[in-house]
MIKEKE-360890 format. One line per field, with one value per atom (N, C-alpha, C): chain; residue number from 1; atom name; x negated, z, y. Coordinates in nm, 3 decimals, decimal comma, padded with zeros to 5 digits. Each point is the difference from the previous one (the first is absolute). Last residue first. Layout:
REM MIKEKE-360890
c: [A ...] .
k: [NUM ...] .
a: [CA ...] .
u: [X ...] .
w: [Z ...] .
v: [Y ...] .
This chain:
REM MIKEKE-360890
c: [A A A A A A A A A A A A A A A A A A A A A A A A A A A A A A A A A A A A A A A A A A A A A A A A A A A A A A A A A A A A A A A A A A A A A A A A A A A A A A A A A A A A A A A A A A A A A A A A A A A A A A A A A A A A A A A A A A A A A A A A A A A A A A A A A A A A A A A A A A A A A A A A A A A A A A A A A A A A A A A A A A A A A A A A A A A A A A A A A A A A A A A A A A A A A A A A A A A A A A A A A A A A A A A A A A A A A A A A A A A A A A A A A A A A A A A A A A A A A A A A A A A A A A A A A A A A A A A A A A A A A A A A A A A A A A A A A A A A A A A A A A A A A A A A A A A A A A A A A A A A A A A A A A A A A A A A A A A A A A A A A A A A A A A A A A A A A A A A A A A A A A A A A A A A A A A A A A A A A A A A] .
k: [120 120 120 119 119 119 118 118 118 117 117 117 116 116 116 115 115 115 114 114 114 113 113 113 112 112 112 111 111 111 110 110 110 109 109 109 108 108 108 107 107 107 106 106 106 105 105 105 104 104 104 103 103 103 102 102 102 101 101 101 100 100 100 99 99 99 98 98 98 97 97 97 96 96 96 95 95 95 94 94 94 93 93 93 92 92 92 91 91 91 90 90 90 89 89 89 88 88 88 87 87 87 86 86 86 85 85 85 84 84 84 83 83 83 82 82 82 81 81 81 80 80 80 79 79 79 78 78 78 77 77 77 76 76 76 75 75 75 74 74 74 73 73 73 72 72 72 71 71 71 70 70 70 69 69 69 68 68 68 67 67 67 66 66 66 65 65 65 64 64 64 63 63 63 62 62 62 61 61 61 60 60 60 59 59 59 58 58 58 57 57 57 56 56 56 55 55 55 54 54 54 53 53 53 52 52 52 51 51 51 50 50 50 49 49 49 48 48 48 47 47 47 46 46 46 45 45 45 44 44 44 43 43 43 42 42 42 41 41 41 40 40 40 39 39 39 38 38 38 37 37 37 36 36 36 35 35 35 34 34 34 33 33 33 32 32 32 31 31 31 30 30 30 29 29 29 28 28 28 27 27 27 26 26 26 25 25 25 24 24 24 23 23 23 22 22 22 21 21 21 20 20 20 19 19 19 18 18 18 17 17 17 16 16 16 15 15 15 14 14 14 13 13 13 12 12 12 11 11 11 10 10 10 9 9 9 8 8 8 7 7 7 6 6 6 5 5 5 4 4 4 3 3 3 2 2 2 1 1 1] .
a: [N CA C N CA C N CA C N CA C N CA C N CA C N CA C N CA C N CA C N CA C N CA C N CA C N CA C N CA C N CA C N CA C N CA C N CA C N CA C N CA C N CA C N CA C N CA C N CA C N CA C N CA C N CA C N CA C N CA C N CA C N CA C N CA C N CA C N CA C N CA C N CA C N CA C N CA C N CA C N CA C N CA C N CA C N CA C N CA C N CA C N CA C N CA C N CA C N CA C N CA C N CA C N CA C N CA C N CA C N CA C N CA C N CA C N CA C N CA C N CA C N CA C N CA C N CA C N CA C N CA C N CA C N CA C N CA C N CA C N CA C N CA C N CA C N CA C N CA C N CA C N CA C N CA C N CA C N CA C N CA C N CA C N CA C N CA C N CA C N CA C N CA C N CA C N CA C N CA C N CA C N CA C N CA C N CA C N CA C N CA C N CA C N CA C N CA C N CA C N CA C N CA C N CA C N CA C N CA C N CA C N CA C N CA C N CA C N CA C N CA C N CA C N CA C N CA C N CA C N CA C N CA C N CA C N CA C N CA C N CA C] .
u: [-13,346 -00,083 -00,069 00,340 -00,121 -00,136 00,432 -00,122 -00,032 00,249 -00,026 -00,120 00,275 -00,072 -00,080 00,319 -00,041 -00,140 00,376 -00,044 -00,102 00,198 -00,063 -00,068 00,290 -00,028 -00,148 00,404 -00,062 -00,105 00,303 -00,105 -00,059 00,260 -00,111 -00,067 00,340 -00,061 -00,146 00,402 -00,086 -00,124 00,308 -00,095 -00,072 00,287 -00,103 -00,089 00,402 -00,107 -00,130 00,332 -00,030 -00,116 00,241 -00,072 -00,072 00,354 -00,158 -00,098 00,451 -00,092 -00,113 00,307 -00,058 -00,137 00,273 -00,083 -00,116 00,417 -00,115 -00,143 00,398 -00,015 -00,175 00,281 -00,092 -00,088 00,325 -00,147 -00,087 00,442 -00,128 -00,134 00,392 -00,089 -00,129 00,287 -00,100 -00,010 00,301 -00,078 -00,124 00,365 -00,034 -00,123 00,228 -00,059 -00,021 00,132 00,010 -00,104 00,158 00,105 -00,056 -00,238 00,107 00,128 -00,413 00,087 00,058 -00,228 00,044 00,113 -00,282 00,067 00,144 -00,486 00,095 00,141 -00,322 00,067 00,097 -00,289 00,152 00,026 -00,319 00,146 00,061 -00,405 00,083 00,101 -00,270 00,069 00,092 -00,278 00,082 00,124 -00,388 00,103 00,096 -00,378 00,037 00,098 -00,179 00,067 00,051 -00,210 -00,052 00,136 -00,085 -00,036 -00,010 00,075 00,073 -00,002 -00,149 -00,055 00,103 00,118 -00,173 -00,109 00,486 -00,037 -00,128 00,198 00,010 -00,062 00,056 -00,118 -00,003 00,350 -00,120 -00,110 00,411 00,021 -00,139 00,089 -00,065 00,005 00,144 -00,107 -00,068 00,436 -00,039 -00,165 00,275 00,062 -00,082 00,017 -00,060 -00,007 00,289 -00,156 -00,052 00,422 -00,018 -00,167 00,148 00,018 -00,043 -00,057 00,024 -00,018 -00,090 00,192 00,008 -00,439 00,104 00,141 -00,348 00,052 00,031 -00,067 00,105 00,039 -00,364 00,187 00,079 -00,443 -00,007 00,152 -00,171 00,019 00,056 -00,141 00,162 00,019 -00,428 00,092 00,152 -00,346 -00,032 00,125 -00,104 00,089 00,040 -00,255 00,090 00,081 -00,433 00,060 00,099 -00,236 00,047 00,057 -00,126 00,141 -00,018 -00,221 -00,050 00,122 -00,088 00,031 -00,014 -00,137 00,120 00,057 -00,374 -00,020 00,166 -00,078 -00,144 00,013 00,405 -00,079 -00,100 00,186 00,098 -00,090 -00,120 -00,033 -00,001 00,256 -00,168 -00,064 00,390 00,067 -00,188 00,093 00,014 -00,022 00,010 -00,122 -00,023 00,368 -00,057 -00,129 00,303 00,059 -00,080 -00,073 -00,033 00,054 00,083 -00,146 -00,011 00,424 -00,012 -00,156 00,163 00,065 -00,063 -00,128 -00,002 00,001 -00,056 00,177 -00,013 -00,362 00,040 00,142 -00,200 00,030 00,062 -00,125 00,149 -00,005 -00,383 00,078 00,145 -00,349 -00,052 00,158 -00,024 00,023 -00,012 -00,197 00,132 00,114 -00,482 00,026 00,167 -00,182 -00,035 00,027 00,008 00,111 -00,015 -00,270 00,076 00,123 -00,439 -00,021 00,120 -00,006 00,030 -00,034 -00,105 00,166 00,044 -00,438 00,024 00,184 -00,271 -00,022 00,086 00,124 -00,065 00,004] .
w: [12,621 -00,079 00,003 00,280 00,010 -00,130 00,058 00,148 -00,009 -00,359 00,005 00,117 -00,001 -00,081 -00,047 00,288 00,071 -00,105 -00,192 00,133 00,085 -00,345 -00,080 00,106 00,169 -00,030 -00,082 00,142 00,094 -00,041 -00,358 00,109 00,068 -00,114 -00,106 00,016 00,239 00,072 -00,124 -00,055 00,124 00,009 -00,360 -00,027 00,158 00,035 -00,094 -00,038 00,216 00,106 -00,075 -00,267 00,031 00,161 -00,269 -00,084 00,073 00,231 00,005 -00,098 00,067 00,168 -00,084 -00,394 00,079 00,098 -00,072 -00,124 00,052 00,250 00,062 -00,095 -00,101 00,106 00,006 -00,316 -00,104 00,172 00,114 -00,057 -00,038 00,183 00,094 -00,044 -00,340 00,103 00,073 -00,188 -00,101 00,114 00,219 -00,034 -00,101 00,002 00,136 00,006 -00,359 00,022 00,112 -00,319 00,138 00,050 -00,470 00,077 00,170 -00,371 00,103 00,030 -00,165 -00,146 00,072 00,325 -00,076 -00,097 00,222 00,089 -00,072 -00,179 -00,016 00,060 00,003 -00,087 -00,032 00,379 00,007 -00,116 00,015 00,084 -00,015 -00,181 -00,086 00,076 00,214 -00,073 -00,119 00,350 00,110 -00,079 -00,139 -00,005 00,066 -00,059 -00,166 00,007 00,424 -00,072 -00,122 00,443 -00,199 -00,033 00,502 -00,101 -00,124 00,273 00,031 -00,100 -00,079 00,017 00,021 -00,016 00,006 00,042 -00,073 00,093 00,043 -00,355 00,118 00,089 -00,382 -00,023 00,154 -00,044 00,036 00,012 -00,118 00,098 00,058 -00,461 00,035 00,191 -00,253 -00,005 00,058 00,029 00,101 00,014 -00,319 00,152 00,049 -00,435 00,048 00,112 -00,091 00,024 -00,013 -00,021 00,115 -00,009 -00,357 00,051 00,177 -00,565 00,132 00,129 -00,502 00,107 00,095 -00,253 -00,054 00,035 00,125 -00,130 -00,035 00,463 -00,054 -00,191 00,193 00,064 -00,087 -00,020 -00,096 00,009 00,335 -00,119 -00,128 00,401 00,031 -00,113 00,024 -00,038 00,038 00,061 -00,168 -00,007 00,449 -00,083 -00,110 00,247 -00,009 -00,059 -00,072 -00,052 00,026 00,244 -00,158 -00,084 00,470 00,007 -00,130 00,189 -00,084 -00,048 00,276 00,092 -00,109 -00,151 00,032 00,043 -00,294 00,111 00,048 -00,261 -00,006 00,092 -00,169 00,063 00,030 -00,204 00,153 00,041 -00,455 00,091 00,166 -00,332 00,008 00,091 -00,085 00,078 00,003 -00,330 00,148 00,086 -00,454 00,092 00,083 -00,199 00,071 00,027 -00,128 00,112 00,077 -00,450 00,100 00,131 -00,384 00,023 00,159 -00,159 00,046 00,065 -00,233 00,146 00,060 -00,399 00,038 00,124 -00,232 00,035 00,038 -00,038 -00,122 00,014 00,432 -00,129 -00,157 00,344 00,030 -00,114 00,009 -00,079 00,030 00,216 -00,197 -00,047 00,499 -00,051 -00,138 00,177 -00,011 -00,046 00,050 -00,088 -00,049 00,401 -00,135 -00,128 00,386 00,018 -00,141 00,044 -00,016 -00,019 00,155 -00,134 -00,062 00,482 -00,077 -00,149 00,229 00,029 -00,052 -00,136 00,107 -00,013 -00,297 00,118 00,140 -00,592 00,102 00,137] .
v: [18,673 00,060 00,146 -00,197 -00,095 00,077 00,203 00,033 -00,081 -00,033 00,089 00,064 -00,390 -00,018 00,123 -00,004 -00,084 -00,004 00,221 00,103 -00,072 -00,304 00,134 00,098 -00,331 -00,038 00,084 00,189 -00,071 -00,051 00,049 00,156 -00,039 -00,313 00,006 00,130 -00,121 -00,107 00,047 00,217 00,082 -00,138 -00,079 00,076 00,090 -00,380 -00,078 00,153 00,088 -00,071 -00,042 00,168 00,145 -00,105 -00,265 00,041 00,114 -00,248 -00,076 00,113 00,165 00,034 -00,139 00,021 00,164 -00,023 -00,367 00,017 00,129 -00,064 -00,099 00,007 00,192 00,091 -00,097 -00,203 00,114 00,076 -00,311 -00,057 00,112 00,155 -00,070 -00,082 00,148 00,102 -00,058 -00,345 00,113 00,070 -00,176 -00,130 00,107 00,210 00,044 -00,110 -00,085 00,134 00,033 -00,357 -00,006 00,121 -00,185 00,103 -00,003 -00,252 -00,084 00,068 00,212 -00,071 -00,085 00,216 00,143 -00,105 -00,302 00,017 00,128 -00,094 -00,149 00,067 00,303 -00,013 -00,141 00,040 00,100 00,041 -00,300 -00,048 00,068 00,175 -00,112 -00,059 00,285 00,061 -00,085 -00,179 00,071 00,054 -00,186 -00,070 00,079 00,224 -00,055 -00,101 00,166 00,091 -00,044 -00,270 -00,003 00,083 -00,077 00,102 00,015 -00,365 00,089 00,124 -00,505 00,112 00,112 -00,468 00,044 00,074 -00,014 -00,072 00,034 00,163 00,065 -00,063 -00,264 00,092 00,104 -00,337 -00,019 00,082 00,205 -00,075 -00,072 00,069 00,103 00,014 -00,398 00,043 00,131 -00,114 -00,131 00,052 00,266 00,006 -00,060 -00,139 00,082 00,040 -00,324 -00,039 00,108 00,113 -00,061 -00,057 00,201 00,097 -00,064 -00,126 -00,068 00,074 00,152 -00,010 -00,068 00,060 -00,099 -00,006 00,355 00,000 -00,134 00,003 00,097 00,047 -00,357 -00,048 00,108 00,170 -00,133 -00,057 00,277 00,135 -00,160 -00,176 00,098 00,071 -00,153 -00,188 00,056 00,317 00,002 -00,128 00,127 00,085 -00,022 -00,316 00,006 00,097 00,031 -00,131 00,030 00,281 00,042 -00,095 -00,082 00,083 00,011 -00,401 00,129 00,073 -00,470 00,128 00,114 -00,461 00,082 00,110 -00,250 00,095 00,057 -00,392 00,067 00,113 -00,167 -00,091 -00,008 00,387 -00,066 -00,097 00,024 00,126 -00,013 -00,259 -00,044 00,112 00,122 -00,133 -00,053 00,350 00,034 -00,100 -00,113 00,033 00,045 -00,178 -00,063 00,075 00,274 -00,067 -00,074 00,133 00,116 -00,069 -00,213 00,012 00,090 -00,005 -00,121 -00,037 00,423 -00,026 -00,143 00,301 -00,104 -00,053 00,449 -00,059 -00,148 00,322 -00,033 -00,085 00,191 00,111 -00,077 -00,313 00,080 00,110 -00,209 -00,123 00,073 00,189 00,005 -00,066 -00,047 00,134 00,027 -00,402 00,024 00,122 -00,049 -00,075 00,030 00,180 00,087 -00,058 -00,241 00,073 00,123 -00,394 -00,050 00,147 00,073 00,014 -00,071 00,023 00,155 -00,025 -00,411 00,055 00,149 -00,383 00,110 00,078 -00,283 -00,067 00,069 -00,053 00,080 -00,070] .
């Protein structure tokens, strides 16, 4: 594939079937095709954590934030990273953070609908 999301979907096929290694590199083909894409990185933190690598996950989902403040879907996988650490106060504030983007992501989609509504 040419394109970086058909790499990350790739990759994802290859995580469900347990093929950590496949799946890795096609993240990494992905990454290299479009970096900045918070779902990669989550998917390359969700990938660390079911191998036990607890610190490269960390690093990953870390990036994915980066990216994107708001990607909820990482917000919630740290703070499960964080819950199976014992670092709970660390959990809260992600899952907290999970919360305030998902509930921003759905006013922004009202908004959005209410705008679209008086055009039509």
């Amino acid at each position: 594939p040419s394109c970086g999301q058909a790499w990350y979907f790739l990759g994802r096929c290859h995580a469900d079937q347990g093929q950590y290694r496949e799946a890795f590199m096609a993240y990494r083909q992905s990454v290299s095709r479009n970096e900045n894409q918070p779902d990669t990185w989550c998917a390359i933190g969700i990938l660390y954590q079911q191998m036990a690598q607890a610190r490269d996950s960390l690093q990953a989902y870390v990036t994915a934030v980066f990216f994107n403040q708001d990607h909820s879907a990482t917000w919630t996988d740290l703070g499960l990273l964080y819950e199976s650490c014992d670092q709970l106060v660390d959990a809260y504030l992600c899952y907290k953070n999970g919360l305030t983007s998902l509930h921003k992501s759905e006013r922004d989609e009202m908004s959005f609908e209410s705008v679209r509504e008086i055009l039509t």
